[in-house]
N, C-alpha and C positions, 0 to 999 in steps of 0.2 A: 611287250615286256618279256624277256629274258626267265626260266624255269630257277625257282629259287637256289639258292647254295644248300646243299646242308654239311652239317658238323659234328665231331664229336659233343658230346655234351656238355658245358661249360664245365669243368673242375675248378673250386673254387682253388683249391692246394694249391691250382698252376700260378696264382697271380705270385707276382714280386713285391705285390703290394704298394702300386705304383711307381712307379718306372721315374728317382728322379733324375737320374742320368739317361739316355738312351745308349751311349758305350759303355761297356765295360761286361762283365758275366754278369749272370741272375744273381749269386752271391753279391757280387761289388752295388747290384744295384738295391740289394735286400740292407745292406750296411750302412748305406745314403741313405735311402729309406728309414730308417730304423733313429736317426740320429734326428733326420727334420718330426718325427713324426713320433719319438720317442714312445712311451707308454700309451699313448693315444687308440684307444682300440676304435672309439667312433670316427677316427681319421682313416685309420685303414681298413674297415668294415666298405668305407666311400671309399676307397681306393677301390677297392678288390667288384665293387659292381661296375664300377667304370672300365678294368680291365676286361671283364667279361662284356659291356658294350662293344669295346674296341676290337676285342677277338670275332666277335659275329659279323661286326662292321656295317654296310646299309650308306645313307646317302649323306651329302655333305652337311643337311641338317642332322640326319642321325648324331653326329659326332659334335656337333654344335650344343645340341642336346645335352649327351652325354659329358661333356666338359663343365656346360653350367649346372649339370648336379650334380660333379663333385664339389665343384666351386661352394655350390650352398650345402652340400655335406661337409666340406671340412668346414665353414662358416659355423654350423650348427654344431660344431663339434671341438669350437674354442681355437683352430690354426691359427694362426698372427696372419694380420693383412698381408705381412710382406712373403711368408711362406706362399701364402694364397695369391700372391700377386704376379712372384716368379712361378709358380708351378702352372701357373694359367698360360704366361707367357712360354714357358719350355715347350711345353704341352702341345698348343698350338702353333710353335715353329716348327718344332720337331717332332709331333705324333703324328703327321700324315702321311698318308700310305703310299708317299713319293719315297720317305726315309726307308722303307722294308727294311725296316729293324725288328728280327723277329722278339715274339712276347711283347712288343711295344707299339708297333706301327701300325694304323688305323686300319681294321680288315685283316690283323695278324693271323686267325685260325685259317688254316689249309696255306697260309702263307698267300693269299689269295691278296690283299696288298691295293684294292681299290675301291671307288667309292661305284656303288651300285642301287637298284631303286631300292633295296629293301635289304634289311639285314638275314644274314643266313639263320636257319633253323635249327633246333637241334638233330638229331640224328635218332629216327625214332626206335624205343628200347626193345631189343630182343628177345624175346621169354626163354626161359629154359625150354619149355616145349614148342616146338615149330612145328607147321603141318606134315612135316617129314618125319615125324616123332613115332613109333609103334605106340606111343600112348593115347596119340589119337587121331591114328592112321583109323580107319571104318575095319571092322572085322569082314575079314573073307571067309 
């Protein structure tokens, strides 16, 4: 087994808030978005963890996974079958990491764009003081 990926640290800001077009800019896809999924904040709450699945990426069930909890997030959260029905099927045509549509495409952080045993990690956080710090460097 292959030494894990790491990555920046999910931002949640970065999602679109599910991707229901895969062309177009982040805007065109934030305005599709906005229209299927209107005032809905517990729809895009389930957006916004599934784009953060997709960004770290992992194996072909990873994404399997990840799919059927949005599916039963938006479920949970009042979408109409047929929203829930087309966004499964988009999803699953076009969210795999053959599309490398970036912000969309399965394994999108680092642009890295395939499926792998395990999903990447985050990138672990820096402190203000590092060991090169005169704050606690050892007195000479």
């Amino acid at each position: 087994m292959s030494e894990r990926r790491t990555l920046p640290k999910w931002n949640p800001e970065n999602s679109d808030g599910c991707s229901a077009l895969a062309l177009g800019s982040r805007r065109q896809r934030q305005r599709v978005n906005g229209w299927f999924f209107r005032k809905n904040d517990a729809a895009k709450a389930a957006c916004v963890v599934h784009d953060e699945a997709y960004y770290y990426g992992g194996s072909k069930r990873h994404r399997q996974d990840a799919d059927k909890a949005l599916a039963a997030g938006w479920k949970d959260a009042g979408v109409s079958i047929i929203v829930r029905g087309l966004g499964r099927a988009a999803i699953r045509a076009f969210g795999g990491p053959g599309a490398k549509t970036p912000d969309v495409s399965w394994a999108f952080g680092g642009e890295f764009f395939q499926y792998s045993d395990q999903p990447a990690i985050p990138e672990p956080e820096t402190s203000e003081l590092d060991a090169s710090s005169p704050l606690t460097s050892e007195p000479t």
